[in-house]
mmJSON file of the N, C-alpha and C atoms, coordinates in Angstrom:
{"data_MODEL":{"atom_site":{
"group_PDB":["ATOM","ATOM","ATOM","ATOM","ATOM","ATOM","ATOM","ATOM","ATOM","ATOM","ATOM","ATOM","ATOM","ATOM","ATOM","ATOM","ATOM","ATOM","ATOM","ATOM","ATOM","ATOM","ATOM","ATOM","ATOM","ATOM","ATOM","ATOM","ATOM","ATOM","ATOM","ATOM","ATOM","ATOM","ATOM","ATOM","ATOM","ATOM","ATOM","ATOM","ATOM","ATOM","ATOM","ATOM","ATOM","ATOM","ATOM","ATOM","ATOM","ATOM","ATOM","ATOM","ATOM","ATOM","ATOM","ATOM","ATOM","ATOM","ATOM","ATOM","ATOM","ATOM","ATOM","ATOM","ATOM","ATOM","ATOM","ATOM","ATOM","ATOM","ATOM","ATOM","ATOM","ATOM","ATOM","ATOM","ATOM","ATOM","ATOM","ATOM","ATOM","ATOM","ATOM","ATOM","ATOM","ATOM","ATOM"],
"id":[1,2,3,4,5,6,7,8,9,10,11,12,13,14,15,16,17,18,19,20,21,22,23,24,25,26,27,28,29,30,31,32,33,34,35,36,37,38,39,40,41,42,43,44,45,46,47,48,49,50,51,52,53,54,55,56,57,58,59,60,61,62,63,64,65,66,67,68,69,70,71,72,73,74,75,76,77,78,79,80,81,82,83,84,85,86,87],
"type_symbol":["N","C","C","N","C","C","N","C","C","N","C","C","N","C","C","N","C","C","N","C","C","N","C","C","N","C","C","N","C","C","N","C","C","N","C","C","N","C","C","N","C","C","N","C","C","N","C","C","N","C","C","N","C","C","N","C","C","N","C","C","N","C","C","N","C","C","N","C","C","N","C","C","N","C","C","N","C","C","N","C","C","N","C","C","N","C","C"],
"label_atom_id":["N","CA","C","N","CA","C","N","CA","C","N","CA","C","N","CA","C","N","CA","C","N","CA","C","N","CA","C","N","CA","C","N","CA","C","N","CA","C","N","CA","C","N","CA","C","N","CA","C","N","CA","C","N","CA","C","N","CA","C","N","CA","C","N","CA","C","N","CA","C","N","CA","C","N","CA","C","N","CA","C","N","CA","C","N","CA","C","N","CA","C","N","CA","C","N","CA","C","N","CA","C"],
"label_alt_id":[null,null,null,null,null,null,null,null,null,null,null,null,null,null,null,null,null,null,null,null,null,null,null,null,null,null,null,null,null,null,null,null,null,null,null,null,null,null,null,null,null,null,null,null,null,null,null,null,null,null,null,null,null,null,null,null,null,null,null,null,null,null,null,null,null,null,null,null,null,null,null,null,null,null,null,null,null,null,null,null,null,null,null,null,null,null,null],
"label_comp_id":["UNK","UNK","UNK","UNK","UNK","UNK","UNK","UNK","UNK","UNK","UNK","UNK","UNK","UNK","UNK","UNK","UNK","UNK","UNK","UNK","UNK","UNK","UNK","UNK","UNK","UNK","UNK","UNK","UNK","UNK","UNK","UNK","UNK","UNK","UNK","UNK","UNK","UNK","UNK","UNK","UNK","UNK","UNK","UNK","UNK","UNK","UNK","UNK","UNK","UNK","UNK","UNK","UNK","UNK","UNK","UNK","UNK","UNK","UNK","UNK","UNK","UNK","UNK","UNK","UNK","UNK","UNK","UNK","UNK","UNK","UNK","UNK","UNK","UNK","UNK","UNK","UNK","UNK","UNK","UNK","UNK","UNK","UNK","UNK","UNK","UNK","UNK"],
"label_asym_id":["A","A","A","A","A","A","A","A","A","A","A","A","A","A","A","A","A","A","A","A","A","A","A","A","A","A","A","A","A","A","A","A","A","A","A","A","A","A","A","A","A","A","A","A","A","A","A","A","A","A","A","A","A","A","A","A","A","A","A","A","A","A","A","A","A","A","A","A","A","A","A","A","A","A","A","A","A","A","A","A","A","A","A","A","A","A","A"],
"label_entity_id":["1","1","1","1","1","1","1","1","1","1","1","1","1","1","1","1","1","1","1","1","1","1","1","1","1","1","1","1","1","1","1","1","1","1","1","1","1","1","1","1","1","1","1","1","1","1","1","1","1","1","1","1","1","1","1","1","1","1","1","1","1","1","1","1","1","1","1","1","1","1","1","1","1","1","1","1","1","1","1","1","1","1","1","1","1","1","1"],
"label_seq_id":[1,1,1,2,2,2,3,3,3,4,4,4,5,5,5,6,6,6,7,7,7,8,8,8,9,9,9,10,10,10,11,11,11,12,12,12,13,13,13,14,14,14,15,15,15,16,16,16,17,17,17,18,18,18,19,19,19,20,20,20,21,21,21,22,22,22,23,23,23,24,24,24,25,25,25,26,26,26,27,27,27,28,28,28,29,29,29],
"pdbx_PDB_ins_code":[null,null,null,null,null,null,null,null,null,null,null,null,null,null,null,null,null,null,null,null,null,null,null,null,null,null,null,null,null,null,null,null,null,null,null,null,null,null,null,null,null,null,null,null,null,null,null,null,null,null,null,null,null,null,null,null,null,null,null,null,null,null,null,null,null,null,null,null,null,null,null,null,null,null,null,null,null,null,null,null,null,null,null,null,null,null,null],
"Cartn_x":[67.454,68.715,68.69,67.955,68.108,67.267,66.128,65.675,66.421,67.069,67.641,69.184,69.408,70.479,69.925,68.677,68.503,67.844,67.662,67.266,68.358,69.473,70.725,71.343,71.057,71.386,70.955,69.611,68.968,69.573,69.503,69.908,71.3,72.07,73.515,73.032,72.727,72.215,71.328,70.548,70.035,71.103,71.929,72.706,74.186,74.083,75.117,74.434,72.945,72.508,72.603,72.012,72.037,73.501,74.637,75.826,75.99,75.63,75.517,75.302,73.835,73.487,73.543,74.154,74.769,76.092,76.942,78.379,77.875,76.724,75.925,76.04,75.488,74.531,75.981,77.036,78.251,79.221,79.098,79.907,79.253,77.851,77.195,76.988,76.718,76.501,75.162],
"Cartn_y":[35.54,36.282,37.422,36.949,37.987,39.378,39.266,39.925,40.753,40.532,41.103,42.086,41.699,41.934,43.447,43.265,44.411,45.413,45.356,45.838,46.92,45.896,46.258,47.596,47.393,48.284,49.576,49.384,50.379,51.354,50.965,51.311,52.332,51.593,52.181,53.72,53.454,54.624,55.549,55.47,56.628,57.123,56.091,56.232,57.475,57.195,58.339,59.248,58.733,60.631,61.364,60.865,61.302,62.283,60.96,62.158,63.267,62.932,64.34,65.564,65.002,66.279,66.867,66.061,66.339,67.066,66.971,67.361,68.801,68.705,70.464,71.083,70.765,71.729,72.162,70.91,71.214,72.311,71.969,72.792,74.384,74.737,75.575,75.732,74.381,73.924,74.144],
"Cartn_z":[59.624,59.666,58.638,57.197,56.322,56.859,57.544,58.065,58.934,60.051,60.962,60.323,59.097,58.625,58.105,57.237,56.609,57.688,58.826,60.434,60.707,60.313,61.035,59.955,58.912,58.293,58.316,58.249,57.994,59.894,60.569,62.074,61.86,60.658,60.702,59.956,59.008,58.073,58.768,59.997,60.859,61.68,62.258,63.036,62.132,60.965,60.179,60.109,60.097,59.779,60.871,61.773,63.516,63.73,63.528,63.807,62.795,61.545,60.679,61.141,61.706,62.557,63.911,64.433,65.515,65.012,63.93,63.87,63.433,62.632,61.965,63.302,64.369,65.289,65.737,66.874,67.023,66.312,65.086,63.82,63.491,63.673,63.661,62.353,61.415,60.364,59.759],
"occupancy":[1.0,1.0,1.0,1.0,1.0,1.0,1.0,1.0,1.0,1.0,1.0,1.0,1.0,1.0,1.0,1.0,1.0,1.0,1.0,1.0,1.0,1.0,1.0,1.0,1.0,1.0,1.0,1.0,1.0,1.0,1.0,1.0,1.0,1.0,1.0,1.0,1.0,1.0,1.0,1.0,1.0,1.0,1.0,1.0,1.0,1.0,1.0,1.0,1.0,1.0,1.0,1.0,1.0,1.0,1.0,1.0,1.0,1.0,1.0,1.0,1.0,1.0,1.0,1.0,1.0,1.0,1.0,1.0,1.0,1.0,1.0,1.0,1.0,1.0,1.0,1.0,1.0,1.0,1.0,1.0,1.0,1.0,1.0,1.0,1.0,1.0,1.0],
"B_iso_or_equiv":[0.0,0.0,0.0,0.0,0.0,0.0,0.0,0.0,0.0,0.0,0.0,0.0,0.0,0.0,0.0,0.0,0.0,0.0,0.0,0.0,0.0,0.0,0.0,0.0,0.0,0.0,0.0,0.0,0.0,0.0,0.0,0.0,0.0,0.0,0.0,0.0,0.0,0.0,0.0,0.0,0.0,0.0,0.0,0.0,0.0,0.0,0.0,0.0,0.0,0.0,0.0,0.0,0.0,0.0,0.0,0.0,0.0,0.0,0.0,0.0,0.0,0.0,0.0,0.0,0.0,0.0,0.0,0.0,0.0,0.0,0.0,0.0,0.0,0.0,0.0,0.0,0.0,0.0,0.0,0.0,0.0,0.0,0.0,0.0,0.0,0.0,0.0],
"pdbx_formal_charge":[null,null,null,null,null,null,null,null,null,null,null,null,null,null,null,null,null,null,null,null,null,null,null,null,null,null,null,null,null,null,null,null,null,null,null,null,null,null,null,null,null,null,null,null,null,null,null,null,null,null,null,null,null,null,null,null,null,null,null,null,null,null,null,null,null,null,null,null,null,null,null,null,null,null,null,null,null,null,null,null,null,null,null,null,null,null,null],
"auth_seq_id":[1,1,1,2,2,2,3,3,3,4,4,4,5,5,5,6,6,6,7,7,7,8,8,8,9,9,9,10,10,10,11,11,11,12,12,12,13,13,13,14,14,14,15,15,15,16,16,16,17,17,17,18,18,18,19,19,19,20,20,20,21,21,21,22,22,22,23,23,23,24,24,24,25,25,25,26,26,26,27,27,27,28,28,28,29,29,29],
"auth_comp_id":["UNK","UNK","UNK","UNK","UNK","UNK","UNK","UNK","UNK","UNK","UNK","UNK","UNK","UNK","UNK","UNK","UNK","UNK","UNK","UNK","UNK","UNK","UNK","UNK","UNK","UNK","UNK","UNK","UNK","UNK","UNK","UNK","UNK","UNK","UNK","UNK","UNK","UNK","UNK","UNK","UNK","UNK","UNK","UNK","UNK","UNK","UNK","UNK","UNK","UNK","UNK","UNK","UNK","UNK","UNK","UNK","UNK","UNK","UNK","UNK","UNK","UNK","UNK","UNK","UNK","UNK","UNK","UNK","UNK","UNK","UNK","UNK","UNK","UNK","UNK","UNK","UNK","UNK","UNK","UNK","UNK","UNK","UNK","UNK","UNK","UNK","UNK"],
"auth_asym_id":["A","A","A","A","A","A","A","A","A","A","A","A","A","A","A","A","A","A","A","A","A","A","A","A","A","A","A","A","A","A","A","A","A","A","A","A","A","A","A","A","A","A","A","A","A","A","A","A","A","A","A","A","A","A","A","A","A","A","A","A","A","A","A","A","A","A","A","A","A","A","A","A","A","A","A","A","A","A","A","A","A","A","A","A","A","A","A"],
"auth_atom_id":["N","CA","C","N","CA","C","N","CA","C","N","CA","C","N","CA","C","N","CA","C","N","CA","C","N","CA","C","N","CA","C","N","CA","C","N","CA","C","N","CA","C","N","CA","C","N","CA","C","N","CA","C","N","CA","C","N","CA","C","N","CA","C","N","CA","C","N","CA","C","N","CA","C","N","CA","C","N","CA","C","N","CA","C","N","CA","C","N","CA","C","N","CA","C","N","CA","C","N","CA","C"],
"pdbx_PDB_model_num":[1,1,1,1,1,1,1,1,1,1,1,1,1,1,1,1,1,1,1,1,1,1,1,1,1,1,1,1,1,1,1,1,1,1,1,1,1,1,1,1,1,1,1,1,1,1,1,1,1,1,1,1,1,1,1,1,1,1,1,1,1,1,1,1,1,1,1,1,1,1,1,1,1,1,1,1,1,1,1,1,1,1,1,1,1,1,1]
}}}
């Protein structure tokens, strides 16, 4: 489980960067 937990995290933290840059390109950021 501890495994899958720190999986899961790391997933969220691409997943914020991802929209980051998605909101840049959108935003003309």
């Amino acid at each position: 489980m501890g495994e899958y937990e720190e999986y899961g995290n790391e997933s969220i933290v691409l997943f914020l960067i991802l929209i980051l840059l998605v909101l840049g390109i959108n935003g003309g950021y």
